[in-house]
Structures are given as structure tokens and as C-alpha cells.
C-alpha positions in Angstrom: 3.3 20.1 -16.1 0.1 18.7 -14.7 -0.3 16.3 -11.8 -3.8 14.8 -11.0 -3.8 12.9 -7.6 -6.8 10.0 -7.2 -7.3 7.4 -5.2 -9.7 4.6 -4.8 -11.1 4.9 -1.3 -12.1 7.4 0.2 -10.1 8.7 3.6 -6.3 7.9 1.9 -4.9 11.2 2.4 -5.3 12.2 -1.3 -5.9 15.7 -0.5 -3.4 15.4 2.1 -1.0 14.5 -0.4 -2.0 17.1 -2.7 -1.3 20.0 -0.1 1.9 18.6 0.9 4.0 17.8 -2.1 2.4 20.7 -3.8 3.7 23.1 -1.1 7.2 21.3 -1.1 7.8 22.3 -4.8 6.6 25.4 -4.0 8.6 26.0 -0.9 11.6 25.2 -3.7 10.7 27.9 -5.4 8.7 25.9 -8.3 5.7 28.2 -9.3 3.0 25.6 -8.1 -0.9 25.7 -8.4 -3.4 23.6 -6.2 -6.7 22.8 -8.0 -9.7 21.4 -5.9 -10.8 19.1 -8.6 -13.4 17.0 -6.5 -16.3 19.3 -7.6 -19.2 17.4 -5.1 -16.5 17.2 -1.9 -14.4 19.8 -2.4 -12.2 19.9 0.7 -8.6 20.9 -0.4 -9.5 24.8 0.5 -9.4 23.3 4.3 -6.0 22.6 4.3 -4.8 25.8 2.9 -7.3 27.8 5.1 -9.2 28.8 2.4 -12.9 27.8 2.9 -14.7 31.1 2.9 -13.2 32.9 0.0 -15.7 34.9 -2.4 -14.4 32.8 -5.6 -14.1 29.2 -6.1 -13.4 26.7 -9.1 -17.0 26.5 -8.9 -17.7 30.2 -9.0 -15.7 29.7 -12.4 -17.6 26.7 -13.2 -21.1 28.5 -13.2 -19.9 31.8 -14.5 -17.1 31.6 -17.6 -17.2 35.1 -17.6 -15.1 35.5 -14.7 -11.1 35.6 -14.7 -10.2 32.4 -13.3 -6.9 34.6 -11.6 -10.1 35.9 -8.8 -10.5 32.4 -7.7 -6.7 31.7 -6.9 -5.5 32.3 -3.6 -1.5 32.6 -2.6 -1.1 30.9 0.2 1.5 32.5 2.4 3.0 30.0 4.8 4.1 27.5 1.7 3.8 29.9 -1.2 1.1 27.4 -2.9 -1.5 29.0 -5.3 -4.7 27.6 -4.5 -7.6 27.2 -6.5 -10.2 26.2 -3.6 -13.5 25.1 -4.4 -16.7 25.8 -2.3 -18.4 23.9 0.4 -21.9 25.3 0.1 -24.2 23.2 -0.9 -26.0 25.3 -3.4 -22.4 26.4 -5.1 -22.2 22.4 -5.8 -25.4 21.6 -7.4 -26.0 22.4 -11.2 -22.8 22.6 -12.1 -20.8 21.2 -15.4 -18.1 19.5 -14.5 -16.6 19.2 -18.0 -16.0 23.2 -18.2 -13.3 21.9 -15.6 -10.8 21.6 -18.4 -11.1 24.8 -19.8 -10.5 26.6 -16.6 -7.0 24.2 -16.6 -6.3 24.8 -19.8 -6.7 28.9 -19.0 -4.2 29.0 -16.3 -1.5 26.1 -16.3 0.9 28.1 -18.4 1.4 30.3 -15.9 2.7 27.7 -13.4 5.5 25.3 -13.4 3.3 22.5 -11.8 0.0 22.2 -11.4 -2.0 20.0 -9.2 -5.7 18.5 -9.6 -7.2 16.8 -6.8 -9.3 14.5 -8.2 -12.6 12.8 -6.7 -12.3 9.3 -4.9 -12.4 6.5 -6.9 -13.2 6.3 -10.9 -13.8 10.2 -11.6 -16.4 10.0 -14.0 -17.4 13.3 -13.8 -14.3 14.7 -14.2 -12.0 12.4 -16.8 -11.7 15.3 -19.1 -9.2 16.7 -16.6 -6.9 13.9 -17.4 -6.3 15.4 -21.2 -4.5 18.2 -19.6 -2.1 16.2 -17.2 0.8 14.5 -17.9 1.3 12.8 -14.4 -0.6 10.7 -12.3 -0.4 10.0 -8.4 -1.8 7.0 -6.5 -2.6 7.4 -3.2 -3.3 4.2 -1.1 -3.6 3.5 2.2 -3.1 -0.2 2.7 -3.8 -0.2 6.2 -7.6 -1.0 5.5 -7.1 -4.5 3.9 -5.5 -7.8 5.8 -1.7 -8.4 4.4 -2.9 -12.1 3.2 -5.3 -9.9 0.8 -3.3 -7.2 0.1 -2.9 -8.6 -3.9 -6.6 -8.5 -4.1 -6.6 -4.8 -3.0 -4.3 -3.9 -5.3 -5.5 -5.5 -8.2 -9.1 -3.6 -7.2 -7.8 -0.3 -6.6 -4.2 0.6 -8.2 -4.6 -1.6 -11.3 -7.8 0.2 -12.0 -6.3 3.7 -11.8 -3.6 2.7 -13.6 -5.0 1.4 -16.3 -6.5 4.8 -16.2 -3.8 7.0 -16.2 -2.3 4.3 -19.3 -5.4 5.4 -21.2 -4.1 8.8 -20.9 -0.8 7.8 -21.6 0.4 9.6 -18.1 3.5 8.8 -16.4 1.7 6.5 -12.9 3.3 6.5 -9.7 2.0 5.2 -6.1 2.6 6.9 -2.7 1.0 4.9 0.2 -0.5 6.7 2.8 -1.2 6.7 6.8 1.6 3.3 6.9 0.7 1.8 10.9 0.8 -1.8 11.6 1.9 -2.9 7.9 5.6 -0.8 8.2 7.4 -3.9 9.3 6.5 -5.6 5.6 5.9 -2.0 3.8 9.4 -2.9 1.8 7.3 -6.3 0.9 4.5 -4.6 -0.4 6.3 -1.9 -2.1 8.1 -4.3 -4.0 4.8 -6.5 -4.8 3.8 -2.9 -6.4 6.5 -2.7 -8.6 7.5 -6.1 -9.8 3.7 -7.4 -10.4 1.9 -3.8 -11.2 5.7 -2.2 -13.0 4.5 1.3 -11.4 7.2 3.1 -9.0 6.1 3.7 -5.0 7.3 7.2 -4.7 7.2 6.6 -1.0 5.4 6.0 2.1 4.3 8.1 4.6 3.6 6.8 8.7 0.3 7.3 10.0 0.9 10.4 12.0 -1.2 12.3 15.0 0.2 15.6 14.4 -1.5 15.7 10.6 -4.9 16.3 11.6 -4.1 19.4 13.9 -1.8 21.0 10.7 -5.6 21.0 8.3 -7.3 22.1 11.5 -4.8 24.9 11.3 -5.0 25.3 7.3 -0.8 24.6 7.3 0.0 21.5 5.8 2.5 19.2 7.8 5.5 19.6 5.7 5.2 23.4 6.7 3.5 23.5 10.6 5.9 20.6 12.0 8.5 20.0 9.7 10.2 17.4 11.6 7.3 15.5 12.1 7.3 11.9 11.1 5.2 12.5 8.1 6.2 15.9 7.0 10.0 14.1 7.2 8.2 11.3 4.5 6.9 14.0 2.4 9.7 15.3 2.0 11.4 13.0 0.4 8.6 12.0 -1.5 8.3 15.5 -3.0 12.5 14.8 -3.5 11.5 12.0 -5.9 8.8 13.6 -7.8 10.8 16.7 -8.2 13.5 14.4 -9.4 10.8 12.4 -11.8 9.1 15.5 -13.1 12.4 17.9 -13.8 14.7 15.3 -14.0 
């Protein structure tokens, strides 16, 4: 099973999410990859500690003579497999993006679940990646637009992506992200999600302090403090999609 995670605004917590419920199914014994799948801001590597390896997706990108297996990293607080991309500049430029799929295609047999954490917004670049995946994840943080707007933003953002993910035929759902002053209505807006949009809200996570220092550390929340208000919300987000995926 494939999962791609997108979002439509940069600064959601899409890469966030992708380290999190990734190393839930993991830490439940699901055979789980992590792919950094925003080739030009590549950034999931950072919350897995894994920013100065020797190989990277993009390593595999410019050479496909290489074993994809070298650029996959076991990550051994959560027992993730990470596929990190590279920060360096000159890694990045002159690469082909659509060679992305082969790589997935080369190494999701060999995991129960595997994770692609797409680029902000409409991923031009890498659409092809949506062939392979049979899921997709909206991440939204709704905290950046006024309540009394909120239907515009989601007709901008979610109803894009999932008309997306339709195209694909994926299965769509929505987790919102960094919840602060909008958690007294968040059971309004969930249900505005669902009734007008018919996608499920996997769950919400509370904007919490303590997330920053877990990537700063390279352990994602759910592992470094896993009582913590959000790791508590990932949880039983990852309950749900481990419920939706396996049934």
C-alpha cells in the first residue's frame, strides 16, 4: 500500500504528518517506508535525523544504476525506513523528477506501507507518483484563514487535492493540523468537511510547543514525548488509518 501526503500551503505539518503516522505503523510492527518525495525542498530526512547521509532519493534520481536499498536508512528509535532526500543545492538541480516512480515501483513490495511526501500544493513535478499510491492524505492547517471564510479555504485547497486524488481514483482523507484558536468549533468544521466535501477527517492534531524540539532532535513526537498533546492525536490518527488501510 502506498500513501502520498500533500497539502496546499506550505508550513501545515505535511512532513510532520508523514514522520509521525509513518513511525506509528511502524512502531506496530507494519514494515513501513518514508519517501522524501518533495524533490526541490526535501526536508523529511530532518525529522528522522538523516540529513547528511551519502545516498539520497536524489542520488537514485541522477544515477539508476545504483540499488535504491543504499539510499534507505532504518531509523532506530521508531523502526521507520527512510528514504531521505538531499539538501544540497547542487544534488537538487538537474534532476528528473519523473524517474521518481520507478524508484517506488523498485522498492514498495518490500514494505507493507509506504509513504510519499509530496511537494506543497499541486505537484506538478511529481504526479506520476500518484500511479503507484492507492491513498491519499490531506493535511490542513485551518488556523491561517478567518472561521467566516473557512468554506472558501476549503473549496481552494482540499477540493483541489481531492479532485486530485479522484483523478487517481485514491481513497482521500483529511487530517488537520497545528488546531489553536479554531478547537472550540474544530467539531464544526470537521463536519462542514465531510457533509459538503463527503471526504473523512482522520483527525486533528493541537498546535503543540514540544513538536519543533522532537525534528530538532530527528525523533518524531509520537516517539520523543509520547504523551504529548500531539503525539496523544497522532496516535489515534494513525489508529484510524491503520483501521482504514487493513481494515
Amino acid at each position: 500500500m502506498a500513501v502520498i501526503v500533500v497539502t496546499g500551503r506550505g508550513g501545515a505539518g505535511k512532513t510532520t504528518t508523514t514522520a509521525n503516522l509513518s513511525s506509528y505503523l511502524a512502531m506496530k510492527e507494519y514494515r513501513v517506508l518514508a519517501v522524501d518525495g518533495d524533490l526541490y525542498l526535501p526536508n523529511l530526512g530532518f525529522h528522522f535525523a538523516l540529513d547528511t547521509v551519502k545516498y539520497t532519493v536524489h542520488t537514485l534520481l541522477k544515477n539508476p544504476d545504483i540499488d535504491p536499498e543504499w539510499a534507505i536508512y532504518r531509523h532506530k528509535e521508531t523502526g521507520v525506513y527512510v528514504m531521505p532526500g538531499s539538501t544540497q543545492l547542487q544534488d537538487v538541480l538537474g534532476i528528473s523528477p519523473r524517474r521518481l516512480v520507478d524508484i517506488l515501483e523498485r522498492v514498495k513490495y518490500k514494505f507493507g506501507v509506504v509513504f510519499v511526501d509530496s511537494p506543497t500544493g499541486v505537484p506538478f513535478d511529481t504526479l506520476p507518483t500518484f500511479q503507484v499510491a492507492n491513498y491519499q492524505l490531506i493535511v490542513v492547517e485551518i488556523e491561517r484563514s478567518p472561521i467566516y471564510s473557512f468554506e472558501t479555504m476549503v473549496k481552494n485547497e482540499i477540493e483541489k487535492l481531492k479532485a486530485l486524488g479522484e483523478k487517481y481514483n485514491l481513497n482521500i482523507g483529511v487530517v488537520l493540523n497545528k488546531v489553536r484558536e479554531s478547537a472550540d468549533v474544530v467539531d464544526k468544521i470537521i463536519e462542514a468537511i465531510e457533509e459538503d466535501l463527503d471526504v473523512p477527517v482522520l483527525g486533528w492534531v493541537p498546535f503543540d510547543y514540544n513538536v519543533p524540539e522532537s525534528i530538532n532532535v530527528g525523533i518524531p513526537i509520537i516517539k520523543y514525548l509520547p504523551n504529548s498533546d500531539a503525539a496523544v492525536a497522532f496516535k489515534e490518527i494513525g489508529e484510524v488509518l491503520e483501521e482504514w488501510i487493513f481494515g
